[in-house]
Every structure is written in C-alpha cells, then in structure tokens.
mmCIF file of the N, C-alpha and C atoms, coordinates in Angstrom:
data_MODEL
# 
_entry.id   MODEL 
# 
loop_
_atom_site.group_PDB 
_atom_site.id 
_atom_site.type_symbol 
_atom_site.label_atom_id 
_atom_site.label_alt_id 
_atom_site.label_comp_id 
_atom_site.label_asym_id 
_atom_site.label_entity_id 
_atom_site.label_seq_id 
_atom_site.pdbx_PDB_ins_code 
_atom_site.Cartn_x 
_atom_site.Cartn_y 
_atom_site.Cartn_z 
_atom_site.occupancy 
_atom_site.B_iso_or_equiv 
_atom_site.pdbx_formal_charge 
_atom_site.auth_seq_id 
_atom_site.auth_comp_id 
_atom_site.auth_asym_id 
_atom_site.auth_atom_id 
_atom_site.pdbx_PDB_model_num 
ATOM 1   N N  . UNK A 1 1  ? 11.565  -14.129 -6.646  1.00 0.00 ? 1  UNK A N  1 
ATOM 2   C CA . UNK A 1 1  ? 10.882  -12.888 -6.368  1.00 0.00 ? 1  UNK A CA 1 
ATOM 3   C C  . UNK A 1 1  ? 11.810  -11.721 -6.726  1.00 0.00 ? 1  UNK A C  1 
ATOM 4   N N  . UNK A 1 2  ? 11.210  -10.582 -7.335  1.00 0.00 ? 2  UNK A N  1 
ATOM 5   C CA . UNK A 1 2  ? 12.254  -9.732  -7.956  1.00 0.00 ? 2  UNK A CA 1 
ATOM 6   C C  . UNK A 1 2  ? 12.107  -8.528  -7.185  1.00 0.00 ? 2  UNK A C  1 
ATOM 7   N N  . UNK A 1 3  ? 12.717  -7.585  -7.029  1.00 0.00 ? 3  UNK A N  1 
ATOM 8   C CA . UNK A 1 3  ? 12.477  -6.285  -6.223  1.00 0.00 ? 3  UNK A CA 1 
ATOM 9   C C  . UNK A 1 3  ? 11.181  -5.465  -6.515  1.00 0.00 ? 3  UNK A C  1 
ATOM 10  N N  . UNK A 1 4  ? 11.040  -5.766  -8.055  1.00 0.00 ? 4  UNK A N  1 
ATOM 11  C CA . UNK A 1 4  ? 9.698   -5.179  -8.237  1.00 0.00 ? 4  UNK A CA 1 
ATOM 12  C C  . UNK A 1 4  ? 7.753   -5.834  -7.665  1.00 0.00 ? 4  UNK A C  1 
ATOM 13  N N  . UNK A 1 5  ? 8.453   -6.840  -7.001  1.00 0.00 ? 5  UNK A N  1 
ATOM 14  C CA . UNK A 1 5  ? 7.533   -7.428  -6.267  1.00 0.00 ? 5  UNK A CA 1 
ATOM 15  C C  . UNK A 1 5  ? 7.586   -6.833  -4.823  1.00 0.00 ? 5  UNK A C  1 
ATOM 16  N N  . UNK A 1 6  ? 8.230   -5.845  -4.884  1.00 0.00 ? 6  UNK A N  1 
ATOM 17  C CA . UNK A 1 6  ? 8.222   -5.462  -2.929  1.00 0.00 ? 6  UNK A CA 1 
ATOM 18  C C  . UNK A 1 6  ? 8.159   -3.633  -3.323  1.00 0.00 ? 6  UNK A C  1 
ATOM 19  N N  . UNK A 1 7  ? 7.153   -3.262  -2.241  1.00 0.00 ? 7  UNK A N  1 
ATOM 20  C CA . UNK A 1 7  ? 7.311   -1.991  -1.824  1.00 0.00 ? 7  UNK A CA 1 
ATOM 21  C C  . UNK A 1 7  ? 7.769   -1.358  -0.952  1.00 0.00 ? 7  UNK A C  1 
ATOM 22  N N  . UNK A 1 8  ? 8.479   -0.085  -1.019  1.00 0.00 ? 8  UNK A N  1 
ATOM 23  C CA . UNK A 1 8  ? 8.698   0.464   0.190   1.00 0.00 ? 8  UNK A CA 1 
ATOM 24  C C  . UNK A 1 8  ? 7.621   1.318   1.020   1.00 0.00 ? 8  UNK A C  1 
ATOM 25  N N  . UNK A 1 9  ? 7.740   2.207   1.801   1.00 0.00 ? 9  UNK A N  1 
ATOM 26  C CA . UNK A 1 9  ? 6.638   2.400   2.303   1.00 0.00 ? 9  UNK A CA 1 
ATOM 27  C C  . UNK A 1 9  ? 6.227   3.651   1.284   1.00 0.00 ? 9  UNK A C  1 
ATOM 28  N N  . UNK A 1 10 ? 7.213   4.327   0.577   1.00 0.00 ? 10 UNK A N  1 
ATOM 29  C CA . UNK A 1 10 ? 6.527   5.645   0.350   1.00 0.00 ? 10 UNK A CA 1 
ATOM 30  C C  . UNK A 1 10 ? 5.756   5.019   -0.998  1.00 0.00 ? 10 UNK A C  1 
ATOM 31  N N  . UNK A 1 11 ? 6.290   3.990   -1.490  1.00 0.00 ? 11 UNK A N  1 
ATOM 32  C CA . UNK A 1 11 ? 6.054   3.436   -2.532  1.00 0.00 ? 11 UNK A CA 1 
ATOM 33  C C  . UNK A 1 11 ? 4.358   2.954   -2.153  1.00 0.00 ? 11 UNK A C  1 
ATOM 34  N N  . UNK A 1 12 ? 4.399   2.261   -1.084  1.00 0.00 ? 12 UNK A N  1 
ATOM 35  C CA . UNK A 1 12 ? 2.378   2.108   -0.932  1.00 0.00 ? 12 UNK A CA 1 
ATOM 36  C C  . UNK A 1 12 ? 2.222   3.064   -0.501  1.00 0.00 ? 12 UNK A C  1 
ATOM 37  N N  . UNK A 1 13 ? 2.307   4.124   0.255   1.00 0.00 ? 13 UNK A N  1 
ATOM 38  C CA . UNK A 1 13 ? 2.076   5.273   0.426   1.00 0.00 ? 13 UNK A CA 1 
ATOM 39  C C  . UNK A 1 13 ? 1.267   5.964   -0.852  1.00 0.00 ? 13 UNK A C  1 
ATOM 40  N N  . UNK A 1 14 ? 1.542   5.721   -1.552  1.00 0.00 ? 14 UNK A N  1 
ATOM 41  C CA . UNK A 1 14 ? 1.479   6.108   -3.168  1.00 0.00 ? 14 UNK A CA 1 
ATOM 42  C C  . UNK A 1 14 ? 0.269   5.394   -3.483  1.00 0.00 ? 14 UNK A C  1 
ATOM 43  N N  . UNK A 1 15 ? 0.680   3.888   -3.496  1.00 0.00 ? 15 UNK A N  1 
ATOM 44  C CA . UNK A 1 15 ? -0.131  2.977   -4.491  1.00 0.00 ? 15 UNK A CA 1 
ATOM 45  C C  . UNK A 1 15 ? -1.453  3.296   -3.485  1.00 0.00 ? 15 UNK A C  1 
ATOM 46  N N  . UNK A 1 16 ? -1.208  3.290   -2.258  1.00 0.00 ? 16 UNK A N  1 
ATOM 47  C CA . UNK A 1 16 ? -3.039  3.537   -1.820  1.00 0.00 ? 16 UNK A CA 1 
ATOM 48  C C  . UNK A 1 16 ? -3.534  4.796   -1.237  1.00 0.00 ? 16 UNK A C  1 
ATOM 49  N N  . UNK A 1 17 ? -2.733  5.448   -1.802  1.00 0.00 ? 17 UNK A N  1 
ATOM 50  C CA . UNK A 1 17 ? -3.522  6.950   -1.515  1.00 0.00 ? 17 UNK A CA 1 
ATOM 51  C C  . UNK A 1 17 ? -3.374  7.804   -0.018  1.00 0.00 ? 17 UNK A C  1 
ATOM 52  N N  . UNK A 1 18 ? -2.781  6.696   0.307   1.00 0.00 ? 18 UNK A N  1 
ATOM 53  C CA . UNK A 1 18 ? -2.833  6.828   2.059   1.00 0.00 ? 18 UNK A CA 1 
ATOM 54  C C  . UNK A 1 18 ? -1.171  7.889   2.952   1.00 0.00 ? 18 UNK A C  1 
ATOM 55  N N  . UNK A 1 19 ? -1.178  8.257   3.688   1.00 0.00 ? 19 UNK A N  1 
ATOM 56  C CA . UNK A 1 19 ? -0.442  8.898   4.615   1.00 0.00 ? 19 UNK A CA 1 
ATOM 57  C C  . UNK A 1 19 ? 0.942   7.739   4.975   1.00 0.00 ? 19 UNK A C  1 
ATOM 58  N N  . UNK A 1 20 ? 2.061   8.150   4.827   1.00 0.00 ? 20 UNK A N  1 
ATOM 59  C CA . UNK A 1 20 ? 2.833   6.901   5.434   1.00 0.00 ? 20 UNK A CA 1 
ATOM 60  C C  . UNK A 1 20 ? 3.448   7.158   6.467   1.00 0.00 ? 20 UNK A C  1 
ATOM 61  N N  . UNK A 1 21 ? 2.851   8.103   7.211   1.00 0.00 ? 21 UNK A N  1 
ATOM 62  C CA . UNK A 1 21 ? 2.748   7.976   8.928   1.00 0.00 ? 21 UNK A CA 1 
ATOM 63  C C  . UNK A 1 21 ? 1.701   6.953   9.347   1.00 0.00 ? 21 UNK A C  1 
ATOM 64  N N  . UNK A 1 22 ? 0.765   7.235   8.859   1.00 0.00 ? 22 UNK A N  1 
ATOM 65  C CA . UNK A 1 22 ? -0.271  5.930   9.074   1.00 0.00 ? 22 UNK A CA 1 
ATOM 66  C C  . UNK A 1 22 ? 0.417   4.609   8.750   1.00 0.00 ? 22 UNK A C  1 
ATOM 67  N N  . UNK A 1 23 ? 0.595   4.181   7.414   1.00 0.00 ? 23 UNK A N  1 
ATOM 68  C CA . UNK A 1 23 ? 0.837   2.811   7.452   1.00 0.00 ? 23 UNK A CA 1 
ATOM 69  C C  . UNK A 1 23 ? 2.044   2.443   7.883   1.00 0.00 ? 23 UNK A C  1 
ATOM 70  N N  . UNK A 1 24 ? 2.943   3.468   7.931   1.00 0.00 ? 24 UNK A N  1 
ATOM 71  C CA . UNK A 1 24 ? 3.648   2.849   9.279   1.00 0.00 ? 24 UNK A CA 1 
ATOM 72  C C  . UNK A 1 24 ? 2.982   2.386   11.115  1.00 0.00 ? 24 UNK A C  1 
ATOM 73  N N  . UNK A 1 25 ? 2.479   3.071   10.821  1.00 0.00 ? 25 UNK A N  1 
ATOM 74  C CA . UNK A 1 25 ? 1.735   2.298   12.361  1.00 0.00 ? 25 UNK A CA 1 
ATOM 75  C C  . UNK A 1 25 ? 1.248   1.201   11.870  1.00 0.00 ? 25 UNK A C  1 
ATOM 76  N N  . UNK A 1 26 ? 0.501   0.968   11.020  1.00 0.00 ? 26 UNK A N  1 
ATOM 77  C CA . UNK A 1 26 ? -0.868  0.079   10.920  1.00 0.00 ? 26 UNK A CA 1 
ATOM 78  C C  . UNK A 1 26 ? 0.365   -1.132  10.293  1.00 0.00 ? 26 UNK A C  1 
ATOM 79  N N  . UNK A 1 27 ? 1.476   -1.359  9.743   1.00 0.00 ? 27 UNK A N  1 
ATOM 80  C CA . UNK A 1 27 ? 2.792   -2.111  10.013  1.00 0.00 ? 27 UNK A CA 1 
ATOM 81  C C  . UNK A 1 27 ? 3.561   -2.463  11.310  1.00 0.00 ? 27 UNK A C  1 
ATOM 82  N N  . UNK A 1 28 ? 3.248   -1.153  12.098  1.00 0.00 ? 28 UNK A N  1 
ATOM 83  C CA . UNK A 1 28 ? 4.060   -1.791  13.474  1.00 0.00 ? 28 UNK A CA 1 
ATOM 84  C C  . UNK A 1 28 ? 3.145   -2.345  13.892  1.00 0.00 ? 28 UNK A C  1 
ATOM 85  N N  . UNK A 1 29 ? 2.007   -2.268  14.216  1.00 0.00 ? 29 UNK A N  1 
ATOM 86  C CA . UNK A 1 29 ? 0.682   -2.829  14.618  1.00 0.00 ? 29 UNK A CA 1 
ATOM 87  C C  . UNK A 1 29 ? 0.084   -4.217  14.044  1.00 0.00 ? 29 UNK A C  1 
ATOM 88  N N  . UNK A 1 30 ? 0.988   -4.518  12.936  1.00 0.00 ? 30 UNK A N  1 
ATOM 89  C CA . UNK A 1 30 ? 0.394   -5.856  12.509  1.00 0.00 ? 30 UNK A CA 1 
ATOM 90  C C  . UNK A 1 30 ? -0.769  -5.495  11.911  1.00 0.00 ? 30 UNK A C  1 
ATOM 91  N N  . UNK A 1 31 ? -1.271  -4.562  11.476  1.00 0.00 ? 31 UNK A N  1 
ATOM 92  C CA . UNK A 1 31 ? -2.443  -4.652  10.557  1.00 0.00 ? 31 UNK A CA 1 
ATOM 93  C C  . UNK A 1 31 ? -2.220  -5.008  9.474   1.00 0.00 ? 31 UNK A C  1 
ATOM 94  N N  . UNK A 1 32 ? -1.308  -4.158  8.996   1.00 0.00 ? 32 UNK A N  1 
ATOM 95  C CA . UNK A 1 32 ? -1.059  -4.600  7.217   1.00 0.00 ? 32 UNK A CA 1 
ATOM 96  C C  . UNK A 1 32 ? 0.149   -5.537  7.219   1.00 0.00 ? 32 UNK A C  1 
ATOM 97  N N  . UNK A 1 33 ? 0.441   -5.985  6.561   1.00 0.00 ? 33 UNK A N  1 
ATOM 98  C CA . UNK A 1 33 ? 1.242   -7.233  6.366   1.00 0.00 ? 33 UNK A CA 1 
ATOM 99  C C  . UNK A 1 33 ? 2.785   -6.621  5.636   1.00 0.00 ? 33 UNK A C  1 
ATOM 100 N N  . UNK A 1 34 ? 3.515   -6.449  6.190   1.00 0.00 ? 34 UNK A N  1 
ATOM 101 C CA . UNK A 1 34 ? 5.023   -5.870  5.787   1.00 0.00 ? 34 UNK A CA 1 
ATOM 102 C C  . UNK A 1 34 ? 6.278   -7.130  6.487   1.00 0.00 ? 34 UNK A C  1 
ATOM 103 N N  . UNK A 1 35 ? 7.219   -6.604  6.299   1.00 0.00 ? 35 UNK A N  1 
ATOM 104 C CA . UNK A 1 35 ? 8.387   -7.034  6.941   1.00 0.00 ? 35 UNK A CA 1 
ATOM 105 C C  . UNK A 1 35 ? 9.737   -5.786  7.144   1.00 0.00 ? 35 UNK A C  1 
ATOM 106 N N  . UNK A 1 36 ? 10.267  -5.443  7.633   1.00 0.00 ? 36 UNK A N  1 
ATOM 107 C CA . UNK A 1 36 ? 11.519  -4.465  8.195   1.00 0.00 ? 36 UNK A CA 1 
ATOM 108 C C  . UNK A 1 36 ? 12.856  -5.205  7.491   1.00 0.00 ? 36 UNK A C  1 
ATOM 109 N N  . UNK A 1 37 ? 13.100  -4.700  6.549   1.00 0.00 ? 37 UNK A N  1 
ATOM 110 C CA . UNK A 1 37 ? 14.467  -5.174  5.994   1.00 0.00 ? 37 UNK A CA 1 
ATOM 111 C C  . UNK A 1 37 ? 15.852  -3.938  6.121   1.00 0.00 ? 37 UNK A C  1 
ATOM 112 N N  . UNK A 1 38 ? 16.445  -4.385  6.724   1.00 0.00 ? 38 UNK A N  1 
ATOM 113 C CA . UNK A 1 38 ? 17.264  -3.049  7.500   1.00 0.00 ? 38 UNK A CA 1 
ATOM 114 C C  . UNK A 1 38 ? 16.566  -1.880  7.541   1.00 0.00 ? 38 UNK A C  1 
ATOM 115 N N  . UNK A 1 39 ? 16.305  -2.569  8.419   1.00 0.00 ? 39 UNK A N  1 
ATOM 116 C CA . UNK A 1 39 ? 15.323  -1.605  9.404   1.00 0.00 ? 39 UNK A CA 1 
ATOM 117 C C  . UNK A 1 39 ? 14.489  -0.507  8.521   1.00 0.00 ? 39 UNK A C  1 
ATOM 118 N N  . UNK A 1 40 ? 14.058  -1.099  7.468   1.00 0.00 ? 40 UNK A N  1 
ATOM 119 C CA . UNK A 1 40 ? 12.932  -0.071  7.088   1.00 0.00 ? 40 UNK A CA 1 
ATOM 120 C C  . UNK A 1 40 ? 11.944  -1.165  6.294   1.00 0.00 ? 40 UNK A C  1 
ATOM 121 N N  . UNK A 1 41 ? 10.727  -0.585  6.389   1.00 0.00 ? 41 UNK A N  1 
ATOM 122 C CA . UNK A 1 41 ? 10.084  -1.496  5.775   1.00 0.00 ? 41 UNK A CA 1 
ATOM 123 C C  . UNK A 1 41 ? 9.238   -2.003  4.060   1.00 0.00 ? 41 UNK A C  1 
ATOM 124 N N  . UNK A 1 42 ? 8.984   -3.067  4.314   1.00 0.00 ? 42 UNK A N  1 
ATOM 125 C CA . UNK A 1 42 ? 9.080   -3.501  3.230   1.00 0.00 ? 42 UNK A CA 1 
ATOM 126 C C  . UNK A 1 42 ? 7.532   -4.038  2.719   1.00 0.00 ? 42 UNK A C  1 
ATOM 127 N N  . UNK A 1 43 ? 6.906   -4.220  1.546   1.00 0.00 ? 43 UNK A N  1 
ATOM 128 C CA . UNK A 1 43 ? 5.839   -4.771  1.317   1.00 0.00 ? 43 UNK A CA 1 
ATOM 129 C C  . UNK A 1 43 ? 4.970   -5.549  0.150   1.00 0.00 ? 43 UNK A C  1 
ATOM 130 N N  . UNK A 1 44 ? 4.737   -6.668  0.448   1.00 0.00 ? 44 UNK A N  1 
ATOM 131 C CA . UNK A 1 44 ? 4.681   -7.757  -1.109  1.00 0.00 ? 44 UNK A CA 1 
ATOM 132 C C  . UNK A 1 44 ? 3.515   -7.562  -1.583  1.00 0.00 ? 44 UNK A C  1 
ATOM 133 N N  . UNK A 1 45 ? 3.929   -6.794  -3.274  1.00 0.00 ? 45 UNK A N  1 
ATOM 134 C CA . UNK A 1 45 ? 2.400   -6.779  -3.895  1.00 0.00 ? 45 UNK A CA 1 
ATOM 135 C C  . UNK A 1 45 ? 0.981   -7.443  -3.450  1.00 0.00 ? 45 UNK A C  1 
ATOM 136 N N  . UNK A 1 46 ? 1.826   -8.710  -3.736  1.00 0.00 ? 46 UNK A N  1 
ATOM 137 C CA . UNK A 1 46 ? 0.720   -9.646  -3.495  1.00 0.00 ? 46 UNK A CA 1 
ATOM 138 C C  . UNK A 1 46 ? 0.005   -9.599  -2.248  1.00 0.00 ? 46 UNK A C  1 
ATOM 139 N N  . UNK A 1 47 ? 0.726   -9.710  -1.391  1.00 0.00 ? 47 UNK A N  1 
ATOM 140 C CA . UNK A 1 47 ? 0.670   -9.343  0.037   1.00 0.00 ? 47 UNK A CA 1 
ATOM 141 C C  . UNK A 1 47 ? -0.596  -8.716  0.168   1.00 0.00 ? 47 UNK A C  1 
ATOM 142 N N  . UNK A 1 48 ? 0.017   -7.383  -0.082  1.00 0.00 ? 48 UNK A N  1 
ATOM 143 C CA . UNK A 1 48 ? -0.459  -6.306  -0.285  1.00 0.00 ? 48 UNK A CA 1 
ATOM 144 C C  . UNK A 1 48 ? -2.233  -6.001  -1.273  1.00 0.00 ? 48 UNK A C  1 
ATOM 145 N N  . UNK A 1 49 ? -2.106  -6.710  -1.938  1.00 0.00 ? 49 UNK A N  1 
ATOM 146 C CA . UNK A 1 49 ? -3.480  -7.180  -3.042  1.00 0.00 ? 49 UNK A CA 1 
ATOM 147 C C  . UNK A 1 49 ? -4.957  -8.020  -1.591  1.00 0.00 ? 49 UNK A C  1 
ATOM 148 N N  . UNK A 1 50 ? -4.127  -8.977  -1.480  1.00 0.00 ? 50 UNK A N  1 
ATOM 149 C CA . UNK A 1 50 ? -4.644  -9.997  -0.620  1.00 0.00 ? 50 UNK A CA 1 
ATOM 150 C C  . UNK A 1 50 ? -5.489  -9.413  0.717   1.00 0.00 ? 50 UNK A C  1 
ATOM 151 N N  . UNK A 1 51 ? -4.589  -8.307  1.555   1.00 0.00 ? 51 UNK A N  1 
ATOM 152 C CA . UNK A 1 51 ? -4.967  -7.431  2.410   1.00 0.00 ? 51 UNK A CA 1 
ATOM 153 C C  . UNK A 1 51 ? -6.627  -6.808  2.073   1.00 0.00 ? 51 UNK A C  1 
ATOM 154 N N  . UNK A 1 52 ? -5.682  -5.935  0.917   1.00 0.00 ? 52 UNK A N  1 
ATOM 155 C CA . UNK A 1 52 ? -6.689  -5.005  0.371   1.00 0.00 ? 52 UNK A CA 1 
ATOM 156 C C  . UNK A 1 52 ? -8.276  -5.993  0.424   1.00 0.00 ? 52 UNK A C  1 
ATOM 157 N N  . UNK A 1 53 ? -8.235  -6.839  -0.276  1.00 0.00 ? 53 UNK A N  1 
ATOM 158 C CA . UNK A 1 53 ? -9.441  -7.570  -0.749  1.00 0.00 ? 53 UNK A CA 1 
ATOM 159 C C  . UNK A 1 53 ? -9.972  -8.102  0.605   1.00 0.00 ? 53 UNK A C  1 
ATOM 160 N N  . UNK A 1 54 ? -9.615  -7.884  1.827   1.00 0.00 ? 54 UNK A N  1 
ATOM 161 C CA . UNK A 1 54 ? -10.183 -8.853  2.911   1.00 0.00 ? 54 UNK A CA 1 
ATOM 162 C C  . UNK A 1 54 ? -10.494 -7.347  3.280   1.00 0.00 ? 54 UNK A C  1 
ATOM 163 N N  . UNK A 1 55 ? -9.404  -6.108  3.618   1.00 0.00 ? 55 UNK A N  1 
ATOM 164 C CA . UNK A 1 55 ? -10.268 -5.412  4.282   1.00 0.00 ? 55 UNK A CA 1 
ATOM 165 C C  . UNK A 1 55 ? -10.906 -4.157  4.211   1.00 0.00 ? 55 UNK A C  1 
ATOM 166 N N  . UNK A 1 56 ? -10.838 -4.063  2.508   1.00 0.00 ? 56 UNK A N  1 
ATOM 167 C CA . UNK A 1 56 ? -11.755 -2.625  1.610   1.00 0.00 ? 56 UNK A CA 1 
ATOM 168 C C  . UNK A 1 56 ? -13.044 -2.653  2.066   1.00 0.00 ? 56 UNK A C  1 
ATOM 169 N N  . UNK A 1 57 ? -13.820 -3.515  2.361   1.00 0.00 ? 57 UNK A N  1 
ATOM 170 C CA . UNK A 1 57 ? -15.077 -3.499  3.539   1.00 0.00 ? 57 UNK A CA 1 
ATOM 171 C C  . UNK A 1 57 ? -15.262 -2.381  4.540   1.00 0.00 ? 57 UNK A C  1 
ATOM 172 N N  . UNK A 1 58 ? -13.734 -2.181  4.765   1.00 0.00 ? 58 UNK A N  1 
ATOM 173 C CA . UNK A 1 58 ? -14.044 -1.855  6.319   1.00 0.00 ? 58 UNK A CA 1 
ATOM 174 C C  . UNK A 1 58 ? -13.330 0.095   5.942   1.00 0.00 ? 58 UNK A C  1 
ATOM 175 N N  . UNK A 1 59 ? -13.198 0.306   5.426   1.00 0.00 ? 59 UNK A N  1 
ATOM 176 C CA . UNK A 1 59 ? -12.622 1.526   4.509   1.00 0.00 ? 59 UNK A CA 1 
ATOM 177 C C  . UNK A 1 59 ? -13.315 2.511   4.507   1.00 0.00 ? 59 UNK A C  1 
ATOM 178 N N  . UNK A 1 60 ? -13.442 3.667   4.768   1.00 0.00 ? 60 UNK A N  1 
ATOM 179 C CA . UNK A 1 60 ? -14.205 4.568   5.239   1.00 0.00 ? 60 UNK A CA 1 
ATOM 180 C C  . UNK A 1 60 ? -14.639 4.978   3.090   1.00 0.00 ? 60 UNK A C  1 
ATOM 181 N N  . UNK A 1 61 ? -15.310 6.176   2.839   1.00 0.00 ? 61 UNK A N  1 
ATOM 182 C CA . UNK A 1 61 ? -16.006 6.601   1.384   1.00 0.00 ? 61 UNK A CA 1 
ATOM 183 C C  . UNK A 1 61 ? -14.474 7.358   1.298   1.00 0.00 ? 61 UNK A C  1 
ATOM 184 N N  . UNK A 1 62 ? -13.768 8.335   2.091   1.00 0.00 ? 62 UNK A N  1 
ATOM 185 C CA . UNK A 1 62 ? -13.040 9.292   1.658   1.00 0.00 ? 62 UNK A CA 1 
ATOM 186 C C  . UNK A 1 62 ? -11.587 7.885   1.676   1.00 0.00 ? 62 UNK A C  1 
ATOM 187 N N  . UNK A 1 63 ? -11.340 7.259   2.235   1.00 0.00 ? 63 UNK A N  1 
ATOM 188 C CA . UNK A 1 63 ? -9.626  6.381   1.954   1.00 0.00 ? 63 UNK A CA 1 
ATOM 189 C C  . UNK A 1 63 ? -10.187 5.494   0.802   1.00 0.00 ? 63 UNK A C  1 
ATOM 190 N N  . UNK A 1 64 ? -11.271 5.008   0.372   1.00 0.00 ? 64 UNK A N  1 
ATOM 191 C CA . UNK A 1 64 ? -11.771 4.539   -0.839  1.00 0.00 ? 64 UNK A CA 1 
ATOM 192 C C  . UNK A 1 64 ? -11.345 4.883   -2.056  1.00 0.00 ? 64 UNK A C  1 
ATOM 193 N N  . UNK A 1 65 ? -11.859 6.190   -1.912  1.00 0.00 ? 65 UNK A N  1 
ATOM 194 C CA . UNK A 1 65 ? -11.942 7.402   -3.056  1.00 0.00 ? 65 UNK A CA 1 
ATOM 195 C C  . UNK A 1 65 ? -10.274 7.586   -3.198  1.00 0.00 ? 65 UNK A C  1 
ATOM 196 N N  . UNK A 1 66 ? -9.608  7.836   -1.903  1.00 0.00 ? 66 UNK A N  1 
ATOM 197 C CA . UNK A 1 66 ? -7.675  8.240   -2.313  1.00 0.00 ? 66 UNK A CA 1 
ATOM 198 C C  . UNK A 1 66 ? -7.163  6.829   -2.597  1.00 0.00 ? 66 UNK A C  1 
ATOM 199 N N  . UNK A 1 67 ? -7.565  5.461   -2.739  1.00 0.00 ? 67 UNK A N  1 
ATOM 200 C CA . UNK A 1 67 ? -7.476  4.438   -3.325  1.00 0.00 ? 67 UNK A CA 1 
ATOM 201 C C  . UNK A 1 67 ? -7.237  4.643   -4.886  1.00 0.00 ? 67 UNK A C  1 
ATOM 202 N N  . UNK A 1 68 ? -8.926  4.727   -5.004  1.00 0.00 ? 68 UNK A N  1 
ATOM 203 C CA . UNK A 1 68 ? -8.969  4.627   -6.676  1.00 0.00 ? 68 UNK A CA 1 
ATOM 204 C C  . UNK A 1 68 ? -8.242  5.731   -7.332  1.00 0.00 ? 68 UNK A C  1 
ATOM 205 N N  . UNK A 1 69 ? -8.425  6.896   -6.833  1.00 0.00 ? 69 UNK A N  1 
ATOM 206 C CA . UNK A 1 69 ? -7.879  8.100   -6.938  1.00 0.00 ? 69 UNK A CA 1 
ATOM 207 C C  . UNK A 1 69 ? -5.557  7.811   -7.129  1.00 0.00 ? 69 UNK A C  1 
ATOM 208 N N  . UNK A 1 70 ? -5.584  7.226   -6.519  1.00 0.00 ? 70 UNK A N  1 
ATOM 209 C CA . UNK A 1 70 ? -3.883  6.765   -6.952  1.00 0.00 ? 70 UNK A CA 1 
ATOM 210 C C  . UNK A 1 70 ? -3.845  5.931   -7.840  1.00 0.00 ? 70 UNK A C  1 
ATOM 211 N N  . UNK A 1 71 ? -5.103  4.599   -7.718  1.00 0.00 ? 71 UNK A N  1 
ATOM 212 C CA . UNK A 1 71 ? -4.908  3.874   -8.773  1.00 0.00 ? 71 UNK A CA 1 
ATOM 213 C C  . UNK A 1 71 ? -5.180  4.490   -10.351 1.00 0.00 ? 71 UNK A C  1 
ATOM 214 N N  . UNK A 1 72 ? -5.713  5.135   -10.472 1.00 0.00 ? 72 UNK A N  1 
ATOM 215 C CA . UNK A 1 72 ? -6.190  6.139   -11.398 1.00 0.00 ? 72 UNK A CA 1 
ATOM 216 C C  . UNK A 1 72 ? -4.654  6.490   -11.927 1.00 0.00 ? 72 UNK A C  1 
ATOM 217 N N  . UNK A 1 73 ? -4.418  7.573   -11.017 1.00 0.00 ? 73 UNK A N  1 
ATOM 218 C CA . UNK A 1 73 ? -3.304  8.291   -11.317 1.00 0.00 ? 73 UNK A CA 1 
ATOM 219 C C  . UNK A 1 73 ? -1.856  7.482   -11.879 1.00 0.00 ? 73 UNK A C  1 
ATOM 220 N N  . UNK A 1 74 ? -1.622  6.214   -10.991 1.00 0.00 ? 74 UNK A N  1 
ATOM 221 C CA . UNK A 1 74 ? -0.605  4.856   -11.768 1.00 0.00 ? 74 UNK A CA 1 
ATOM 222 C C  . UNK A 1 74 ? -1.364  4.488   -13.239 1.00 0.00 ? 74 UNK A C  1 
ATOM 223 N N  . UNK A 1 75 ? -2.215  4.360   -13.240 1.00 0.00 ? 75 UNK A N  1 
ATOM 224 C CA . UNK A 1 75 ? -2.409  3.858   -15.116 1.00 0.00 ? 75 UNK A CA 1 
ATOM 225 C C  . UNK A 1 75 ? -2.059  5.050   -15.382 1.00 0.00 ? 75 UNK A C  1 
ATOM 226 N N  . UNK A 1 76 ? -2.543  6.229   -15.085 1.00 0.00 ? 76 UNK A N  1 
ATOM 227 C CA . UNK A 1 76 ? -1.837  7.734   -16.323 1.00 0.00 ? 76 UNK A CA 1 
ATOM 228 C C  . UNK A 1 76 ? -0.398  7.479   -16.652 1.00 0.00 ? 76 UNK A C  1 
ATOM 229 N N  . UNK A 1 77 ? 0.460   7.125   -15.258 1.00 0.00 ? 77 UNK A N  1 
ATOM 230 C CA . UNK A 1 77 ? 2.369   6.987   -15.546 1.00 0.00 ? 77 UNK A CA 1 
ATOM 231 C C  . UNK A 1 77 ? 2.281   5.841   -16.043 1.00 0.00 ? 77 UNK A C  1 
ATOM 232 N N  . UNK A 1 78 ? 1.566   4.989   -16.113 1.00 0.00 ? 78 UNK A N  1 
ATOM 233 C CA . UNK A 1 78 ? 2.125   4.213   -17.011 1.00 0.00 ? 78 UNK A CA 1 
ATOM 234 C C  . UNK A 1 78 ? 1.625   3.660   -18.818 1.00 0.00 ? 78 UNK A C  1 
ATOM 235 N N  . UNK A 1 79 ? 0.766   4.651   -18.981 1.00 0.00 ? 79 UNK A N  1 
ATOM 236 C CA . UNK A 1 79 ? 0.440   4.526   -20.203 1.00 0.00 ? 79 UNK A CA 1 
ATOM 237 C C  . UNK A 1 79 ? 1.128   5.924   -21.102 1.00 0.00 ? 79 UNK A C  1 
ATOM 238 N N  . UNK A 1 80 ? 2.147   6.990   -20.092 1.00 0.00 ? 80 UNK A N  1 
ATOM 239 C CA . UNK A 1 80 ? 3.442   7.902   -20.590 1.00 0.00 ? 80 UNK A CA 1 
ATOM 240 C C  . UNK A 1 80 ? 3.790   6.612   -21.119 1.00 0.00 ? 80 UNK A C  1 
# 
C-alpha cells in the first residue's frame, strides 16, 4: 500500500466536498471509516469508495451536489 492510497483529512475534505470539522466527527464517531496515525487521521481510498457507495443513499441534494462538484473540480487538476 503506498501513501497515495491514504488520505488525510483535509485531503477528503477536498475529495468530498465536505467541511473537515464534520468528518472529523463523523471519524470520531465511527461513521466513516479512518484510522489516527499519530494522532491525526488517516483514510483508505478504497475505504473510502466502499463507504461512499453504501451510504450516498442517505446524502442530502446539497452534500451530493459538493460531491460531484469536487469530483468535477479533481478531473480539471488533473487533466493540467
């Protein structure tokens, strides 16, 4: 497993559009699936993929939208 298989938080912070005051809770809380690697935390793509797909169901129209809306915005940096 290579480092580029793990996120930090600001790093999903990013990838899902979301607040990382929030997913830090929803990490201490055991919602989303992380681990604390000196003491900050950590999070596996895959992991992270796997989540998504069980619980985008439950996702309100507006954290949907700042979803696609980042994913969007990652293909632009990476087709620089």
């Amino acid at each position: 497993m290579t480092n580029y298989d793990w996120l930090t938080l600001s790093e999903l912070a990013q990838h899902l559009g979301r607040d990382q005051r929030e997913l830090e809770r929803l990490a201490d809380r055991q919602v989303i699936p992380g681990r604390k690697r000196d003491g900050e935390w950590r999070f596996h793509s895959a992991e992270i993929t796997h989540w998504l797909e069980r619980e985008m169901h439950r996702f309100t129209d507006s954290e949907l939208a700042a979803v696609e809306q980042a994913q969007r915005s990652e293909d632009d940096e990476h087709e620089l």
